[in-house]
C-alpha positions, -999 to +999 in steps of 0.1 A: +000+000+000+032+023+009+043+016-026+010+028-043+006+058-021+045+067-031+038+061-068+010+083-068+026+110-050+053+110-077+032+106-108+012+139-096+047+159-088+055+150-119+024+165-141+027+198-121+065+205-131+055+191-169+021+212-168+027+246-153-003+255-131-010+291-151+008+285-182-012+318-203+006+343-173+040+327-181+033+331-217+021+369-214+054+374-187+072+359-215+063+378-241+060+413-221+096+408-210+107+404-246+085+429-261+104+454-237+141+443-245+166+473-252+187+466-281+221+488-291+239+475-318+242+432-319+234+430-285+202+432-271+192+432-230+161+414-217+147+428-181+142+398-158+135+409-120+133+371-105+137+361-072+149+327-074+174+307-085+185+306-126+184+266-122+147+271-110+136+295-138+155+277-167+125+268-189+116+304-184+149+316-196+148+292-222+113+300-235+125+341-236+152+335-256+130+315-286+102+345-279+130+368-288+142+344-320+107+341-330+101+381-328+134+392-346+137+362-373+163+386-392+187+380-362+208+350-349+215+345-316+251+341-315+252+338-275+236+348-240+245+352-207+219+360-177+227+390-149+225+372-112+235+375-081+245+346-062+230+336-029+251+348+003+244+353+039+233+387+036+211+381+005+193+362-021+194+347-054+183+370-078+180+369-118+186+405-133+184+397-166+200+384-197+221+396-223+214+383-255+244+386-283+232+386-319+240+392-359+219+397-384+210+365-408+226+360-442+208+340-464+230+318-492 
């Protein structure tokens, strides 16, 4: 019975990491935070503001950077790098931002 209960507990952990509880407010925080990048020259600076940790929020990242690919299809992302700062004893994790690096696409 301890081996049922167990399973169950893990199937149902595992749907709510897969299946974000509010998936249409991370797509709009998404897409907000990308619609309100500041670009100067090739690179291009995405506001974050998270309190967490960047291994907690990875999808997130992920998902901003192809929102950005998807909005500027004339660019390719050439690198990026996110702004943190690192937990301590006097404060907490903390996501800035990320810096996206980019050059236009050349077509053959």
């Amino acid at each position: 019975m301890k081996k049922i209960g167990l399973f169950i507990v893990l199937l149902v952990t595992f749907f709510l990491v897969i299946f974000p509880k509010d998936s249409k407010a991370q797509s709009d925080f998404v897409k907000q935070r990308v619609a309100n990048a500041t670009t100067v020259g090739n690179n291009t600076y995405i506001k974050l503001g998270l309190k967490d940790n960047p291994g907690n929020k990875a999808l997130t990242i992920l998902w901003i950077i192809k929102n950005f690919e998807e909005c500027n299809p004339k660019l390719e992302v050439v690198s990026w790098k996110i702004e943190k700062q690192q937990f301590t004893r006097d404060s907490f994790e903390f996501i800035f931002g990320i810096f996206i690096q980019h050059k236009p696409k050349y077509k053959l």
